[in-house]
C-alpha positions, -999 to 999 in steps of 0.1 A, spaced: 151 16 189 170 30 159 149 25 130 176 24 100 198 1 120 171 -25 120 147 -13 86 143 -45 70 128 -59 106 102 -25 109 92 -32 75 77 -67 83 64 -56 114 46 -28 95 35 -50 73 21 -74 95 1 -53 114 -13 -36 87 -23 -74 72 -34 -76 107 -56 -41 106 -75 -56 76 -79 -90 87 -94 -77 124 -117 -56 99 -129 -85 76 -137 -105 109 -154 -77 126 -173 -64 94 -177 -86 65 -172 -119 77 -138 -132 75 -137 -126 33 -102 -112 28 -77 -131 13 -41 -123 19 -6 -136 -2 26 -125 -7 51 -130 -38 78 -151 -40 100 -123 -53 98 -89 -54 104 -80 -85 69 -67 -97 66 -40 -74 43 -54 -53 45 -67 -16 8 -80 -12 -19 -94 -29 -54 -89 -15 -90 -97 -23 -123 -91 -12 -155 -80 -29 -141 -95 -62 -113 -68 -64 -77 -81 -65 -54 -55 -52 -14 -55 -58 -2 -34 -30 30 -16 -24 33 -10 12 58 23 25 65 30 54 76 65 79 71 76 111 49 104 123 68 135 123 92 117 92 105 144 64 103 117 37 86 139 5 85 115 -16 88 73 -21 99 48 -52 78 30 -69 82 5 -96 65 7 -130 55 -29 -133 30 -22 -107 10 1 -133 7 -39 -147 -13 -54 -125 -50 -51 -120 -57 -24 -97 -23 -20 -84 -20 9 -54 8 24 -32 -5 19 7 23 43 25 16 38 61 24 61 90 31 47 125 39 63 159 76 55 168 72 45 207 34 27 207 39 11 169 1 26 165 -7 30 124 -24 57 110 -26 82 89 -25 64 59 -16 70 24 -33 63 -8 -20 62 -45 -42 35 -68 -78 37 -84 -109 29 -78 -112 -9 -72 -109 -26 -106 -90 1 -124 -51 5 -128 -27 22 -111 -29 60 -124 3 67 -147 34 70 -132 41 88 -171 64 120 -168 78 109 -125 111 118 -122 132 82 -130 149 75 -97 185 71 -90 205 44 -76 210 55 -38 249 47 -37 270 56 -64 294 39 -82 335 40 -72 330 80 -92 306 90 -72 280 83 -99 242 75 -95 226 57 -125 195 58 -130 167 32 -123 148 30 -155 120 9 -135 115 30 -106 99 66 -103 95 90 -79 62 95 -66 56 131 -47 36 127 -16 16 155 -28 -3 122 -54 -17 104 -22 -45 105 -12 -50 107 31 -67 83 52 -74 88 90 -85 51 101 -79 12 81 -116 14 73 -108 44 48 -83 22 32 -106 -10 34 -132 10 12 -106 24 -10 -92 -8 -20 -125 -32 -22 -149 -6 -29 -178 10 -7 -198 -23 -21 -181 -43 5 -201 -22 34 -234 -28 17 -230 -64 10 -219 -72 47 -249 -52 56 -274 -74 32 -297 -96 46 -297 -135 26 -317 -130 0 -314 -93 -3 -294 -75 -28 -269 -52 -17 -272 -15 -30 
């Protein structure tokens, strides 16, 4: 299948099984408490909302295939706006559609998105009749060298909703978790 002729389709696929990753995990482990939503628009920098644990997570999902030479991937400032925004930039094997590695950009659940401060402002992809490239003053580029790698969706679970999640679906009623 050639992947840039049909992009926009692989992106919701991507997205979908990923959705579906953490869902299978919520129903497995901690008892079907994820939510899930998507925007309206994407103009925020943000394809998914998610919650669990009491953390609401904007997440900005990328995509590449194993073996890909992307170095790098836009992300929009507004996201640094949001309450515990993160950059999800999933991996996925080209013939089985299998995900993994993953990886992470955000903060611990409940914090912001680090600062995007001093990323090199990204450029228009096609230029203008000149050949020109203006900038875009809302998107930077984010060096894959500030993510942080995750071998398996329960890495990424944690990182987004917090360790707390694994200790509260472990609690007995009327325990506390630790």
């Amino acid at each position: 299948m050639n992947h840039s002729e049909h992009s926009s389709f692989r992106e919701k696929l991507v997205e979908h099984l990923f959705i579906g990753e953490l869902l299978k995990l919520s129903w497995k482990e901690f008892g079907c408490t994820l939510e899930v939503a998507s925007p309206e628009v994407d103009n925020a920098g943000y394809d998914l909302i998610a919650e669990d644990n009491g953390v609401v997570r904007h997440i900005q999902l990328k995509a590449s295939y194993v073996g890909g030479k992307t170095a790098s991937q836009k992300v929009h400032t507004r996201l640094s706006e949001k309450p515990s925004g993160c950059v999800i930039w999933i991996y996925f094997n080209e013939d089985t559609l299998e995900l993994g590695p993953f990886l992470f950009f955000g903060s611990l659940p409940g914090e912001k998105l680090p600062s995007l401060d001093g990323l090199k402002v990204a450029k228009h992809t096609k230029g203008d009749q000149g050949g020109f490239k203006a900038e875009r003053p809302n998107i930077r580029v984010l060096p894959k060298g500030w993510f942080k790698n995750f071998s398996s969706i329960d890495e990424v679970y944690e990182a987004l909703f917090g360790a707390t999640c694994y200790k509260a679906a472990t609690t007995k009623p009327g325990e506390k978790a630790q």
